[in-house]
C-alpha positions as CSV (number, residue, x, y, z in Angstrom):
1,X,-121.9,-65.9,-94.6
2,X,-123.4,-66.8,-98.3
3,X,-120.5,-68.2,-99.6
4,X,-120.2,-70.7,-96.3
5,X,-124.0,-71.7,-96.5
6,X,-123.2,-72.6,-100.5
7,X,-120.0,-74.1,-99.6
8,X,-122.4,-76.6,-97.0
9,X,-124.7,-77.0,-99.4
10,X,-122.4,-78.3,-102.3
11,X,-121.3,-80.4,-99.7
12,X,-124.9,-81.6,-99.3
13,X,-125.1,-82.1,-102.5
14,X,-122.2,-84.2,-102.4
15,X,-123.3,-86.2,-100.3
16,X,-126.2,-87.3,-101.2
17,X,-124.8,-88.3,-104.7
18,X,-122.3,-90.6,-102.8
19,X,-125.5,-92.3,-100.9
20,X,-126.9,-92.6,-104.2
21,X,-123.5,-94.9,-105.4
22,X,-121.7,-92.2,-107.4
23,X,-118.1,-92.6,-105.8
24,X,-117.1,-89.4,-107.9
25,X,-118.6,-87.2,-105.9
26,X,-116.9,-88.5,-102.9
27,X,-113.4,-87.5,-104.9
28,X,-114.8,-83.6,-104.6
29,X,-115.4,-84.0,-100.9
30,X,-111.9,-85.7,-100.3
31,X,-110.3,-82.9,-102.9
32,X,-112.1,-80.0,-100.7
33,X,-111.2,-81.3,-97.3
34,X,-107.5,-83.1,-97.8
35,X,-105.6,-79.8,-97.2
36,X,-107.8,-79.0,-93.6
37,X,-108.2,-83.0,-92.6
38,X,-103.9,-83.0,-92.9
39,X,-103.5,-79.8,-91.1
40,X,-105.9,-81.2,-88.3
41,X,-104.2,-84.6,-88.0
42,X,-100.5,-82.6,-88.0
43,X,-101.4,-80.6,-85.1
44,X,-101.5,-84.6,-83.3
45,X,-98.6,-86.6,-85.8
46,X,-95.9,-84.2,-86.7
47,X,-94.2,-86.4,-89.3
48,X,-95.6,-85.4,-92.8
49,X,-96.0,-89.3,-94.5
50,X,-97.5,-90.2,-90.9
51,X,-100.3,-87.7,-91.2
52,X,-100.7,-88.1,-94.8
53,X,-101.3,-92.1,-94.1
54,X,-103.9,-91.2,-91.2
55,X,-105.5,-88.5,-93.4
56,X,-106.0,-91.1,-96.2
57,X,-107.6,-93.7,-93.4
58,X,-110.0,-90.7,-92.5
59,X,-111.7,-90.5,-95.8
60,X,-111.6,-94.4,-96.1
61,X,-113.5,-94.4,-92.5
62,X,-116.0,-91.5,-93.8
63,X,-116.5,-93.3,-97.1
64,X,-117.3,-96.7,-95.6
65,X,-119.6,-94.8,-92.9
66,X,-121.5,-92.3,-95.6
67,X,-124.1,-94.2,-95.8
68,X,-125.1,-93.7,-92.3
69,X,-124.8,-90.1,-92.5
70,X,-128.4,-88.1,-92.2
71,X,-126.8,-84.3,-91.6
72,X,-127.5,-84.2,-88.4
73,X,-124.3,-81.9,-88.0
74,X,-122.4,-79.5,-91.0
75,X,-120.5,-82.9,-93.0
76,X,-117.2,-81.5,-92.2
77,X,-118.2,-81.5,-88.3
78,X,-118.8,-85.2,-88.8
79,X,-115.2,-85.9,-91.0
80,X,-113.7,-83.5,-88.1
81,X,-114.6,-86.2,-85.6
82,X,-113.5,-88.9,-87.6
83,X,-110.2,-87.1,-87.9
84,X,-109.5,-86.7,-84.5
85,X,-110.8,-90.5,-83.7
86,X,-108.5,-91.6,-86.3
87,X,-105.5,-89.8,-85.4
88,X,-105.7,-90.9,-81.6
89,X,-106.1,-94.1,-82.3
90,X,-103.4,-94.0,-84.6
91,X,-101.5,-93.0,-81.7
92,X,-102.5,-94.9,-79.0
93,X,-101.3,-98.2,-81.5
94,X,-98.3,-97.2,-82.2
95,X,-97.8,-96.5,-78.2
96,X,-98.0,-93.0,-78.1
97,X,-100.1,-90.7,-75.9
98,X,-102.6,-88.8,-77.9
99,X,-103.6,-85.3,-76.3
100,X,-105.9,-85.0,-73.5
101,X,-108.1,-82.2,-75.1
102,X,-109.3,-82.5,-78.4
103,X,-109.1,-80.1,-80.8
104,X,-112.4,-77.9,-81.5
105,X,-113.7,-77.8,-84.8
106,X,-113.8,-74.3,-86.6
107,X,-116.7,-72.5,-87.6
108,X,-118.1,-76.0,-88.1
109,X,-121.6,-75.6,-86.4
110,X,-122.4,-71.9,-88.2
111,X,-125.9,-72.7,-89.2
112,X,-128.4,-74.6,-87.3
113,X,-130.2,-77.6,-88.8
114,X,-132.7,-76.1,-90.5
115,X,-130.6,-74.6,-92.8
116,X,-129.4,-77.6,-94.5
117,X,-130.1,-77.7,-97.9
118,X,-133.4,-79.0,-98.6
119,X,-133.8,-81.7,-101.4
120,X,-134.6,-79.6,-104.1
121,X,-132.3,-79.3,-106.7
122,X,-131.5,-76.1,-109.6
123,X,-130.7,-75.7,-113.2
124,X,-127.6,-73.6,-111.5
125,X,-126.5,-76.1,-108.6
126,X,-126.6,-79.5,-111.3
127,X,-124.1,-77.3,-113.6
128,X,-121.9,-76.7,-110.7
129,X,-122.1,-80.4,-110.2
130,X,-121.2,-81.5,-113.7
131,X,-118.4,-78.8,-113.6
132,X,-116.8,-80.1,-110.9
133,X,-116.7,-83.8,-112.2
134,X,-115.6,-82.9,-115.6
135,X,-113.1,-80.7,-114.2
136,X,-111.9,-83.5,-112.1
137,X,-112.0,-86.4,-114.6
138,X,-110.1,-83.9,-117.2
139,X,-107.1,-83.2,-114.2
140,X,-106.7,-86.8,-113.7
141,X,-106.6,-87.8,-117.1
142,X,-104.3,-84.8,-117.8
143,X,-102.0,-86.5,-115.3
144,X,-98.8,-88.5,-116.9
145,X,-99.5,-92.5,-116.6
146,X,-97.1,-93.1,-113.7
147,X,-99.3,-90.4,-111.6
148,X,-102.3,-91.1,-112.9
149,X,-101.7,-95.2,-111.6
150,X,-100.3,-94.2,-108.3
151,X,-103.1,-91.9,-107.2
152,X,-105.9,-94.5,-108.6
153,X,-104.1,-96.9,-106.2
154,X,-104.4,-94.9,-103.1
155,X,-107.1,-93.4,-103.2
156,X,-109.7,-95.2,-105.4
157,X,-108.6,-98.4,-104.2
158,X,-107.1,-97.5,-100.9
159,X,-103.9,-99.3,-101.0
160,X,-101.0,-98.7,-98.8
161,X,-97.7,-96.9,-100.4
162,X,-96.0,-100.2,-99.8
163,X,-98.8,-102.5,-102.0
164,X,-98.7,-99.1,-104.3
165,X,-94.6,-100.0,-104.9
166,X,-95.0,-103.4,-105.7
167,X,-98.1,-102.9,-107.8
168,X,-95.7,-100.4,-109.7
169,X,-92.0,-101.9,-109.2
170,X,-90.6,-98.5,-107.5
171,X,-89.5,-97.2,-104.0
172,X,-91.7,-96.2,-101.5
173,X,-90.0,-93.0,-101.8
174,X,-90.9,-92.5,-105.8
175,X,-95.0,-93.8,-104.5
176,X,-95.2,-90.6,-102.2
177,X,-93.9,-88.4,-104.5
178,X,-95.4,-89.6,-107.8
179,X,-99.3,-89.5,-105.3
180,X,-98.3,-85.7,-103.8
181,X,-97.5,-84.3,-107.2
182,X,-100.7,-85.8,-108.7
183,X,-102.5,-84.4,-106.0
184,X,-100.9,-80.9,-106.4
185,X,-101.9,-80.8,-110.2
186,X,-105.4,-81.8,-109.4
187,X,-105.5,-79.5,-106.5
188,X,-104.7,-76.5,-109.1
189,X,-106.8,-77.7,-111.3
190,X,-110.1,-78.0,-108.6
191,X,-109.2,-75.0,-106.6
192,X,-110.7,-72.4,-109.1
193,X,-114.2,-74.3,-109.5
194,X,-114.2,-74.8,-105.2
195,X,-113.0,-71.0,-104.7
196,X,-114.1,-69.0,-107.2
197,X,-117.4,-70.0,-108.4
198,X,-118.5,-70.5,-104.9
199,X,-117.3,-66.5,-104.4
200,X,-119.0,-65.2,-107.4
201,X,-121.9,-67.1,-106.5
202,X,-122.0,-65.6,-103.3
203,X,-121.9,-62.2,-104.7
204,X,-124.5,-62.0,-107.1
């Protein structure tokens, strides 16, 4: 239970750096919740690039609509719905019938309100902070140049895979696979800091 109550309250954290205009921290929420926001949508689109498209329009919806956010619910509760929103009406405009029962969020709601993290923040919490970014800024400019551009395109600037080819005179094809690699290298990069310190933190 201590490792998902610190896990909600980096998330907090989060948060309330992106309301403050640091569009980093955003890139640690999006890098935390890709893998679960794709499985979610591919349990409504089956077709991998499909649900990777309509994941990517998720964050973009939460990104716009952060600012509005007050943690009335968990943050991934509130992305959950935006998921499922985005993937039916994904479906509905491409003339296909989205499910008549939505999917239930897991383990979303675990702690009431009043457990949110309070504004209040610690030495330790602000050096898990600054971890995180510096581990992210060093995996992405670890990247090689051609993955480095192609996953700036998509998903700093949100542009499609098919303004991503022309921007970079290649295949769609050579797009997805230059942005999936990027974000597997990053992913491996991130996973330790998201998993690991969260654990030992838990422990102590």
């Amino acid at each position: 239970m201590a490792e998902v109550e610190l896990s909600q309250e980096l998330d907090q954290e989060l948060v309330r750096r992106v309301q403050r205009g640091d569009s980093a921290a955003f890139d640690l929420l999006v890098r935390k919740y890709q893998h679960r926001i794709a499985g979610l949508i591919g349990r409504y689109i089956a077709d991998w690039s499909e649900c990777q498209d309509v994941a990517q329009e998720t964050f973009l919806r939460a990104y716009r609509a952060l600012g509005n956010f007050r943690g009335d619910a968990q943050f991934y509760t509130w992305l959950h719905r935006i998921a499922v929103n985005t993937a039916k009406n994904h479906l509905v405009a491409n003339k296909r019938r989205p499910p008549t029962d939505d999917i239930d969020v897991e383990d979303a709601e675990q702690f009431a309100s009043g457990m949110r993290l309070r504004d209040n923040d610690t030495p330790e919490r602000e050096l898990m902070r600054q971890q995180l970014e510096q581990t992210l800024m060093r995996a992405v400019e670890a990247l090689p140049e051609e993955l480095r551009v192609a996953i700036t395109l998509r998903e700093v600037e949100g542009l499609s895979y098919e303004e991503i080819a022309k921007k970079m005179d290649c295949p769609i094809g050579t797009v997805r696979s230059r942005i999936f690699r990027a974000r597997e290298a990053i992913d491996l990069e991130m996973q330790p800091l998201m998993d690991g310190s969260l654990t030992e933190r838990a422990s102590r």
